[in-house]
Every structure is written in structure tokens, then in C-alpha cells.
Phi, psi and omega in degrees: 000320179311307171286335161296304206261357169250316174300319153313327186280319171317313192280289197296340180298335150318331185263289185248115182307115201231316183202141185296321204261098170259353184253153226280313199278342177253004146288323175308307179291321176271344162299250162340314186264319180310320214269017148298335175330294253255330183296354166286342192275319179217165172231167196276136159233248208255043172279155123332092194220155213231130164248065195300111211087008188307324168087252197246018201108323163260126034257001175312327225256322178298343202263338184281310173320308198287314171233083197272025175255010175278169194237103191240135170257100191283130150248158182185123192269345187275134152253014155324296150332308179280354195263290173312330164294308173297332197263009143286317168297334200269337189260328170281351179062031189286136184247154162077021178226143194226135170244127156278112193253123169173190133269164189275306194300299171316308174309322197312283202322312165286358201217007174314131229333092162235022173236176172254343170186129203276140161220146186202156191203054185242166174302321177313153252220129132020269189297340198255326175276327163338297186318283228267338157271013186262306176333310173313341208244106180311157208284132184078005142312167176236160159219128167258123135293143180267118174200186196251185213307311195256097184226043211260337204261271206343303202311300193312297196284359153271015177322278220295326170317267184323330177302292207301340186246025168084000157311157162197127180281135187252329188193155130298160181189127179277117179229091143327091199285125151323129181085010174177168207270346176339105168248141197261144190233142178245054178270127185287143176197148179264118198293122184236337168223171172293128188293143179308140180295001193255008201243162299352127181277179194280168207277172195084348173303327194269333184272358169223033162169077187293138165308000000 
């Protein structure tokens, strides 16, 4: 399946800028393994997982390959992206999976903690993703970030960001990506109370004015 889903992801990137990363072999890794990452941190049975922000699949659609009994949700506001998502899902034949063209600010109001776990692998600083992903994940839920090795400052100014929104970091989890010296940092946090109703705030808010 891996190999199916890097040559298509290759073909359509032709089309559409889907990903920065063209050669085959550092897909596998900063792609394919990263978004793999998260099983040394937890492990997947039959949850309820929310990918926010997904992009081109990751990390959901590798984590779906792998635990295809979990029940995954693509979110993703571009919608190109999504034209590549349904046609991946659909050429790999993946069940049990909904893609969603929207925002996590919008999605929030319908979808409120109705998952066991939030996953993101976006760029955004800590404190602006906990907003848009905490919402999602019912209480004794997790939300996992995805980030690269030194994120101990990122963690700190999103503390109080994470309180507030029924959060509590439970670990950093260190992952060394295979096939290569990349260290991957993984932070976890636990949903432990209900995020306050006025959180997500509407969109663009938390990125030009972060808790």
C-alpha cells in the first residue's frame, strides 16, 4: 500500500503542490515513518481519531494503513487536497475513513469531543494547536503533536494555553525515524476536563492573538 500511495502522491504533486519532499526515499521517512512515529508513543486498537490539518494524509492515512481498525477522520481546509485524499482513500481502499474539507474552528461546534484522539503534524506553534485540537477529544482523551527534536521552550509558553482548554501534558516522547538520524518529539496531552464552550474562537483568531 506504501508504494501505491508514494507513487500517486508523486503523480498528483505534479498537479498540485501537496508536498515539498519529492524524492521517493525521503518520503518514506520524513513522511511514511514519521507519521508512524506515534506507535512507539501509544498504541492504536479501535479509536476515534481526528486528523487536523492533514494535508497530503499525514499522519493519518499511514497510521490507517497500518491500524486499519481505527476510525479516522481527515480534516483539511484546502481543497485540492481533499480531491487527493478521496482518491487515495478510494485507490487504497481504505474503510471507515471521512474526509472533511473545512476548518477545525467550524468543525469544532459539530464535532465536539467526539474522538479518543487528536493528531496534527502542522507547523503551528503549540499553544494555537492545542486551540483548534483539544476541542475535539473527549475528556480522558489524548491529543498528540507532532514536532521536531527541541520543543522544551514551545511546551513551556503553551502551558497555561493547554490548562485552560482541559489539557494536561502527559509526556514528550523522543522517536529516532528509521533509516535515519531525524529525532521526532511527540507531545502528548490529556484531555482531563471539557474545553470551555467559547474555545476554538473563530477562525484565524488564535494565530494573530495565541492564548
Amino acid at each position: 500500500m506504501f508504494d501505491v500511495y508514494l507513487q500517486e502522491l508523486l503523480a498528483w504533486n505534479k498537479k498540485f503542490n501537496l508536498t515539498a519532499i519529492t524524492k521517493s526515499e525521503e518520503i518514506k521517512i520524513k513522511h511514511f515513518e514519521d507519521s508512524l512515529a506515534l506507535r512507539q508513543a501509544l498504541r492504536l486498537t479501535k479509536q476515534s481519531v481526528i486528523d487536523i490539518g492533514t494535508g497530503a494524509g499525514f499522519p493519518g492515512i499511514p497510521l490507517k494503513i497500518v491500524c486499519p481498525e481505527i476510525k479516522l477522520t481527515l480534516l483539511e481546509a484546502t481543497k485540492k487536497k481533499t480531491e487527493f485524499l478521496k482518491h487515495i482513500v478510494s485507490t487504497l481502499n481504505l474503510k471507515g475513513v471521512d474526509i472533511v474539507w473545512g476548518r477545525a474552528e467550524d468543525l469544532a461546534k459539530d464535532k465536539r469531543e467526539s474522538f479518543d484522539l487528536a493528531v496534527a503534524r502542522a507547523v503551528a506553534n503549540l499553544n494555537i494547536l492545542s486551540e483548534l485540537c483539544l476541542p475535539f477529544v473527549k475528556v480522558g482523551g489524548q491529543f498528540i503533536a507532532y514536532k521536531e527534536d527541541k520543543v522544551e521552550a514551545e511546551v513551556e509558553v503553551a502551558a497555561n494555553t493547554i490548562k485552560t482548554l482541559g489539557g494536561e501534558l502527559q509526556e514528550i516522547k523522543k522517536v529516532i525515524l528509521p533509516g535515519s538520524d531525524i529525532v521526532r518529539s511527540l507531545i502528548i496531552i490529556k484531555k482531563v476536563s471539557p474545553t470551555p464552550a467559547k474555545y476554538p474562537r473563530r477562525a484565524g483568531v488564535a494565530n494573530k492573538n495565541a492564548l
